[in-house]
N, C-alpha and C positions, 0 to 999 in steps of 0.2 A: 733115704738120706734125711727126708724132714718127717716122716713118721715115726718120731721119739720113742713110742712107749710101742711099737708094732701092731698096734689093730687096725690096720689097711686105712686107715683115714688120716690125713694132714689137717689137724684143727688151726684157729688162730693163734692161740700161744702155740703153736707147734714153730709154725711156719717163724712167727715172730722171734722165737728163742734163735732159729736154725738164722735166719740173719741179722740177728745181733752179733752171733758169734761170727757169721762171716764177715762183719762189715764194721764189726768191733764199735769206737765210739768212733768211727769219720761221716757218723750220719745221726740226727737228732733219734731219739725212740719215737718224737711225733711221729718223724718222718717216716720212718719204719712201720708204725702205724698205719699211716696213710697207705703205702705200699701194701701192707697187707689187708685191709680194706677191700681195696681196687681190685685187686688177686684173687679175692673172694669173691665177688659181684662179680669178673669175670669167668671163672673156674668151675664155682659151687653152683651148678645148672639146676640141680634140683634142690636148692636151698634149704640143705640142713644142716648149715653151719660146719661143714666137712668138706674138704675135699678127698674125692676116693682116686683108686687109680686109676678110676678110667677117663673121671674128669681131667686129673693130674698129663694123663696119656694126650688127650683131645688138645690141650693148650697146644701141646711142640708138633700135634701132627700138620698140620700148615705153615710151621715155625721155621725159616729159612736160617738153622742156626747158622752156615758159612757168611749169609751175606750181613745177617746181624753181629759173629761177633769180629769181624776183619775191620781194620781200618784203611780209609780212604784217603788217597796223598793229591 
């Protein structure tokens, strides 16, 4: 999904294009920026400016998506 151009790697303008379009203008492009920064320094473990899929894979393997994406009353 955010690997644009399909050579297994999600660069920064990748990642940055793929949420612009989801988040359209209801967030600055700083902001955006910033976002994928953080995503990077966290992700890109062996730092070359890529994320691959195994990196991509390791983020959600700990990633409790039921309890992150539900809301609490």
């Amino acid at each position: 999904m955010y690997d644009l151009d399909g050579d297994g790697q999600i660069t920064k303008h990748e990642l940055l294009t793929v949420l612009m379009m989801i988040v359209g203008k209801q967030i600055s492009k700083d902001q955006l920026v910033s976002i994928v920064e953080r995503t990077m320094v966290e992700a890109d473990k062996d730092k070359n400016d890529c994320i691959t899929f195994d990196e991509y894979f390791k983020i959600f393997e700990n990633y409790d998506t039921e309890v992150k994406m539900s809301l609490r009353y």
